[in-house]
C-alpha positions as CSV (number, residue, x, y, z in Angstrom):
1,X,4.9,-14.4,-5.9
2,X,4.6,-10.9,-7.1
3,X,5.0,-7.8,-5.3
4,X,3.3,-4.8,-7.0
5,X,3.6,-1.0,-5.5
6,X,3.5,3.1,-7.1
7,X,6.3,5.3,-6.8
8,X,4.9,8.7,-5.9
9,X,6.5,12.1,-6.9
10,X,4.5,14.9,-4.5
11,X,7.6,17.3,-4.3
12,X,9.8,19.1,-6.6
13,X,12.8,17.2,-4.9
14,X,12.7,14.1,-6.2
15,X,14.1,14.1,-10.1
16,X,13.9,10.9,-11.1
17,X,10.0,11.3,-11.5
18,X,8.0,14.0,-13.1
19,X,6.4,15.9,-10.3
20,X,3.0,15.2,-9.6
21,X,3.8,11.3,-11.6
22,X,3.0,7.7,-10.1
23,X,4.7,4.7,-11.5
24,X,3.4,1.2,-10.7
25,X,6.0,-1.3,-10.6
26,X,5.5,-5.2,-10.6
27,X,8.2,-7.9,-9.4
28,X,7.9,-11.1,-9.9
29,X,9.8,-12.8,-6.6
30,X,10.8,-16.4,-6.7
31,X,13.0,-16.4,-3.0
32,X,13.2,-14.5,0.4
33,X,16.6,-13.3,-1.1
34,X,15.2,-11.9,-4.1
35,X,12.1,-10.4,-1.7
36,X,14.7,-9.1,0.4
37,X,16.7,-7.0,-2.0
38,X,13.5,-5.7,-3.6
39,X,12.2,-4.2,-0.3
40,X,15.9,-2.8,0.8
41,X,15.8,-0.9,-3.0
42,X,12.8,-0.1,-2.2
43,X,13.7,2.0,1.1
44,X,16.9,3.4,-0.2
45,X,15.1,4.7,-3.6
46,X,12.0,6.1,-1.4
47,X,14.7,7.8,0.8
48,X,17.1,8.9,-2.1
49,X,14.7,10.2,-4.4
50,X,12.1,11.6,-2.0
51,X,9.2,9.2,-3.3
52,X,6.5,8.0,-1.4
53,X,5.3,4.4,-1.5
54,X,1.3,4.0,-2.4
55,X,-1.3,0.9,-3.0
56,X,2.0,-1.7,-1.7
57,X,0.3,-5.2,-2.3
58,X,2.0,-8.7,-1.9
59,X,0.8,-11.8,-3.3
60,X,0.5,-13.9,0.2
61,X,-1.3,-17.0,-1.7
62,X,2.0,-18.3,-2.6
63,X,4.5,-17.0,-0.1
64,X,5.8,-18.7,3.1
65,X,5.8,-17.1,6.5
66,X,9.9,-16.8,6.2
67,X,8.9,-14.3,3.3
68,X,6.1,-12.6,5.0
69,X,8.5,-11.9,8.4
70,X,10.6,-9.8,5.4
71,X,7.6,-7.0,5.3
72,X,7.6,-6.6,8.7
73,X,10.3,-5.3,8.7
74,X,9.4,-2.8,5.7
75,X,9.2,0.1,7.8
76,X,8.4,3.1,5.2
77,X,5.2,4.7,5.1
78,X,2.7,3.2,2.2
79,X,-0.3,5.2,0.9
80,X,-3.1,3.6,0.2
81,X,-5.5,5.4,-2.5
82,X,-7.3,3.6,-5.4
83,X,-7.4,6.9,-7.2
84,X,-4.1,7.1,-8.1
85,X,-3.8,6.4,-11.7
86,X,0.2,5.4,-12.9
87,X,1.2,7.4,-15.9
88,X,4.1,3.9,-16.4
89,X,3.5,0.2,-15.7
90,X,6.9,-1.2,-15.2
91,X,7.2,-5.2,-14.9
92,X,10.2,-6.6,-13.3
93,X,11.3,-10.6,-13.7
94,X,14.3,-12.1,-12.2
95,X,15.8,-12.2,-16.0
96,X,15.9,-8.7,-16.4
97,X,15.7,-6.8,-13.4
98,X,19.3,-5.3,-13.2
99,X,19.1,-3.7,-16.5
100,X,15.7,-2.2,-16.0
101,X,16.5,-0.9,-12.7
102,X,19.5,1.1,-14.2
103,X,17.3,2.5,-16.4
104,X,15.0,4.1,-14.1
């Protein structure tokens, strides 16, 4: 299942992102555990690094409901514009998440 989302910088307190930048990341998810810790990193980076969460979409074709009940309980604000363009595409698999993660 993949779970595909932008990272939006709008203010000038967020410095892990260029101001004014979108990133569109990808993850590949193969469990509710792995779902799970994607979504909590998700919060705490939005919250940390004062980004805002845009275009949030989630493969439901090949998910159960046990993973679906996980979004529900996503509770950060998602944009939703189609003219957002990402300046970085950034695709995540179970292999090598960590090390990309600690990059960014």
């Amino acid at each position: 299942m993949k779970i595909s989302y932008m990272l939006v910088n709008h203010s000038s307190l967020g410095l892990s992102m260029p101001i004014g930048a979108a990133w569109h990341w990808i993850h590949q998810v193969d469990d509710e555990k792995h779902m799970r810790s994607v979504l909590e990193r998700l919060k705490r980076i939005t919250h940390e690094g004062w980004l805002t969460v845009a275009n949030l979409r989630i493969n439901q074709r090949e998910c159960s409901n046990a993973l679906l009940e996980n979004t529900f309980a996503f509770k950060v604000p998602v944009l939703y514009d189609q003219t957002i363009a990402p300046k970085r595409i950034i695709h995540l698999h179970e292999d090598d998440e960590e090390e990309n993660l600690q990059q960014a």
